[in-house]
C-alpha positions in Angstrom: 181.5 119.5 7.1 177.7 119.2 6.6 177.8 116.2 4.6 179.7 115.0 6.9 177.7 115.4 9.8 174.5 114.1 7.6 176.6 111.3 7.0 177.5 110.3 10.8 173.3 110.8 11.6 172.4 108.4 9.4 175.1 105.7 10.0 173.9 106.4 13.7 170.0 105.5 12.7 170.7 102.4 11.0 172.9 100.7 13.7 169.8 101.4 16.1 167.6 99.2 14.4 168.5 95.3 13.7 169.1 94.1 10.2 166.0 92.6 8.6 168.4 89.1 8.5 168.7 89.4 12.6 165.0 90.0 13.2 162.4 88.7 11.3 163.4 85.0 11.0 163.1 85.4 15.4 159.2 86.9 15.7 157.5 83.7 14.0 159.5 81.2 16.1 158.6 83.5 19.1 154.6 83.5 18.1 154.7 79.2 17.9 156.2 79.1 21.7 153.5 81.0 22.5 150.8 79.4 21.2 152.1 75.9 21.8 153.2 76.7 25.4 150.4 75.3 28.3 149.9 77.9 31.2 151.5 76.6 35.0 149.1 75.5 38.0 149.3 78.4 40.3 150.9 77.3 43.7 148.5 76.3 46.0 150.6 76.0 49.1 149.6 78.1 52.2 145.9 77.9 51.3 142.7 76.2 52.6 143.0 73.7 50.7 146.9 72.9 51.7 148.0 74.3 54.0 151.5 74.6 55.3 152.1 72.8 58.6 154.7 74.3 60.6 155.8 72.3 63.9 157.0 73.8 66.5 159.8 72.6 69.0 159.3 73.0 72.0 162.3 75.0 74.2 164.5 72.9 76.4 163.0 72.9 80.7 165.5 74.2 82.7 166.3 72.4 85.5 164.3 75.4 87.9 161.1 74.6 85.8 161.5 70.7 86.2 161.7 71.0 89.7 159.1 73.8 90.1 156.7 71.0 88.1 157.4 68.6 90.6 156.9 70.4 93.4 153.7 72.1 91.9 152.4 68.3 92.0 153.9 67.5 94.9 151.5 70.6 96.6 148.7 69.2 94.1 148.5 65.9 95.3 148.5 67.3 99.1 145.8 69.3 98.0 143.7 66.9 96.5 144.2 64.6 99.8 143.9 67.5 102.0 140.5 68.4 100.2 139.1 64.2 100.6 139.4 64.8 104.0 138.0 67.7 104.5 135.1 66.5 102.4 134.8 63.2 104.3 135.1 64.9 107.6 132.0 67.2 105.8 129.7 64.1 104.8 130.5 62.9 109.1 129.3 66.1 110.1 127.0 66.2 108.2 125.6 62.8 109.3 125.6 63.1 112.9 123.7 65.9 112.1 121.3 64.2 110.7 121.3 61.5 113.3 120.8 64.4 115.9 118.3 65.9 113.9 116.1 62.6 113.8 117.0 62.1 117.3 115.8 65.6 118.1 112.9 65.0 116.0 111.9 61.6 117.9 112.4 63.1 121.3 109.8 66.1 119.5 107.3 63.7 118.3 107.3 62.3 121.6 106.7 64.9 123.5 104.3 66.3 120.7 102.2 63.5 121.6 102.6 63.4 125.4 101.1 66.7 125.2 98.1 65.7 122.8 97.3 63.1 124.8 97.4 65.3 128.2 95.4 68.0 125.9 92.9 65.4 125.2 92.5 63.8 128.4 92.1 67.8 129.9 89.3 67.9 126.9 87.7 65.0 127.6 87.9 65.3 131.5 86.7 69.2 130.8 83.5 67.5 128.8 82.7 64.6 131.2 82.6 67.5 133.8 80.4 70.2 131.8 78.6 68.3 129.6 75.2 67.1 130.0 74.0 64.1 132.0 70.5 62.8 132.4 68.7 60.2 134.2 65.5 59.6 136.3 66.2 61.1 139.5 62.8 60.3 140.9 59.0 59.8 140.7 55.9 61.7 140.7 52.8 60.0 141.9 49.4 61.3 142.0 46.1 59.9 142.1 43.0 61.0 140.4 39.1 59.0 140.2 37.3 58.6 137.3 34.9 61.4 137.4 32.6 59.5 134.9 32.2 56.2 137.0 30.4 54.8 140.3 31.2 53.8 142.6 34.2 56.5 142.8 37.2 54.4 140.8 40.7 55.9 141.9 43.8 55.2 139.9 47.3 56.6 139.8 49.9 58.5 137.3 53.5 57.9 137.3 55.7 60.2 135.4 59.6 59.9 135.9 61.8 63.3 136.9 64.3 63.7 134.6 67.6 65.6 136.1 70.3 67.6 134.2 73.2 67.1 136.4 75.7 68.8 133.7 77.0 72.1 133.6 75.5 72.2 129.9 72.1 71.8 128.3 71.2 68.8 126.6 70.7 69.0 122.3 68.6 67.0 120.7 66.6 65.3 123.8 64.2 62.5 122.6 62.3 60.3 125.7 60.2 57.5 125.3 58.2 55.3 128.3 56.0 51.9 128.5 54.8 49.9 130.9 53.1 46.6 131.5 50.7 45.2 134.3 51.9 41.3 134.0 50.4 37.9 135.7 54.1 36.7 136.1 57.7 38.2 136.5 59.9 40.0 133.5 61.3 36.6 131.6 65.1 37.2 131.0 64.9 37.5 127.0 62.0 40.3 127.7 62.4 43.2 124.7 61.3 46.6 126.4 59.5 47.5 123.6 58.8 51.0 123.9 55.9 53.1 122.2 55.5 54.6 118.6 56.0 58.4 119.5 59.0 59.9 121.2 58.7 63.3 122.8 61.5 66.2 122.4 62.5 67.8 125.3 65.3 70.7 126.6 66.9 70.5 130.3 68.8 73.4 131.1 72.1 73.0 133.5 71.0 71.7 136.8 67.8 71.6 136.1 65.1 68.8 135.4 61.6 68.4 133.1 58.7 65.8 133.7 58.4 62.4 131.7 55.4 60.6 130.0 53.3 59.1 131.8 51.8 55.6 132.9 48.4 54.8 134.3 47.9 52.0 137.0 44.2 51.6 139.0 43.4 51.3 142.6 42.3 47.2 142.1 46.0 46.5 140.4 47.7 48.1 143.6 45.6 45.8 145.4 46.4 42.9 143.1 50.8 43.6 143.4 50.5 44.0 147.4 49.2 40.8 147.2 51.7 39.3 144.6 49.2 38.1 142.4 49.9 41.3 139.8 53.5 42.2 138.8 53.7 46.3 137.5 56.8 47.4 135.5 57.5 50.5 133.5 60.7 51.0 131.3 62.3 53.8 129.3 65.2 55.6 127.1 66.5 59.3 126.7 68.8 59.9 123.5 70.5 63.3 123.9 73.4 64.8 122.6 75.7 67.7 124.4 77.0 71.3 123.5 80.6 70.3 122.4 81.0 69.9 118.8 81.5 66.4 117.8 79.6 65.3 120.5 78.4 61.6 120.1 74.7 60.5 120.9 74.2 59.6 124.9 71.5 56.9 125.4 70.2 56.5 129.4 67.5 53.7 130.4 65.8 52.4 133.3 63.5 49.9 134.2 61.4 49.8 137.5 59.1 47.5 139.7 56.5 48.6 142.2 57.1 46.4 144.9 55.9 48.7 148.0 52.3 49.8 148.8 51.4 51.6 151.7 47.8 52.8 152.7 44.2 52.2 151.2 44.1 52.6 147.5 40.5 52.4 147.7 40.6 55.2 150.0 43.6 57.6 149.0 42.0 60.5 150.5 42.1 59.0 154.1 44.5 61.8 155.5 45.8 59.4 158.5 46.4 56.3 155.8 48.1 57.7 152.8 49.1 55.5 149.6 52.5 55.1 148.8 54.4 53.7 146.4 57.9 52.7 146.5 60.5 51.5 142.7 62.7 49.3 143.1 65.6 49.2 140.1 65.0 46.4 138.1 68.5 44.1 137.4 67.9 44.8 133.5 67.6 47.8 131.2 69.3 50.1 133.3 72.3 52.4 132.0 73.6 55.5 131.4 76.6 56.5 128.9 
């Protein structure tokens, strides 16, 4: 029975393993497929470089979504028009607003200067009434003699009385005077020269300061009442006033004697006093 069972083990070992007629003449023909087979290209489908497109029908509309699309642009296009005429009615509003505005703006502007120009006409009536304004009011006479000479010589000095009438000071007061003792009348194209040095001067409101002064002798008054001597004596102030911006005022005269009373030779006589009377001559004679 042991031989026997030796004999079954080893029968069983030998039908496990192929014959050498079955399997060596198969492992060289499987070694040359290998080494004459070429490897595949790996499949590049799905990837950046191809990639798989995949379209995608779209699902039937139902009838309740085609006619919710229509009336969803139905309500659209009412929209749309609704909103044009809101805007348009916006851009009339907005321009008869504007149109009010510039009217408004006109009708401001307007009055604006309505009331500058009744602002300015208060100023300037306000200066004209405070501001200074001078002029010969009148004329100091006096005679004196020659204390030096003899017989006794009298002659007389004329100053003009210059008047404030303003409410204000004056600024800046310059005066200048000059006369002439002539054998004829003033000729019409005469100059009024006046002399080399003015004289500064202040007049308070209401108030009035004494002028230069000119010279004539007794024999010359003689000479004029007869009408063989002419005597005229001319000037100009230059002033300015208190209110800022104020422009330069310029007053002149020009006066004649063309009256004289009494002796000259004899001005003392009490009961025959010497008078002397201006009259305005027709040129040189203004006031700003």
């Amino acid at each position: 029975m042991l031989l026997g069972a030796l004999f079954a083990t080893q029968s069983n070992a030998r039908s496990q393993y192929p014959s050498p007629s079955e399997g060596e003449p198969r492992q060289p023909q499987q070694t040359q497929n290998r080494g004459t087979q070429q490897p595949s290209a790996p499949d590049q489908r799905g990837t950046e470089n191809s990639p798989i497109i995949v379209k995608v029908q779209p699902t039937p509309k139902t009838q309740a979504e085609t006619d919710q699309e229509a009336n969803d642009r139905l309500n659209k296009a009412a929209y749309d028009r609704n909103t044009l005429i809101l805007s348009l009615l916006l851009v009339i509003v907005a321009f008869l607003q504007f149109v009010a505005i510039g009217i408004q703006a006109v009708f401001l502007w307007r009055a604006f200067k309505a009331a500058k120009k009744s602002a300015d006409i208060a100023e300037a009536s306000l200066v004209k009434l405070e501001r200074a304004f001078v002029y010969p009011k009148d004329f100091f006479v006096r005679w004196h003699w020659y204390i030096d000479r003899e017989p006794r010589t009298y002659f007389w000095k004329i100053r003009p009385i210059y008047e404030n009438s303003g409410n204000t000071p004056t600024v800046n007061l310059y005066t200048n005077i000059n006369f002439a003792l002539r054998d004829d009348p003033l000729p019409e194209n005469f100059s009024f020269q006046l002399v080399d040095q003015s004289f500064a001067a202040l007049i308070g409101p209401k108030s009035f300061v004494m002028g230069g002064t000119v010279f004539i002798e007794a024999a010359d008054l003689i000479a004029i009442r007869q009408g063989i001597k002419y005597f005229y004596f001319w000037g100009v102030l230059r002033y300015n006033d208190v209110f800022e911006g104020s422009p330069e005022h310029i007053s002149t005269f020009c006066r004649q004697i063309v009256d004289i009373t009494g002796d000259p030779m004899n001005p003392a006589d009490a009961g025959n006093p010497v008078n002397l009377s201006f009259d305005i001559y027709h040129r040189y004679n203004a006031a700003d």
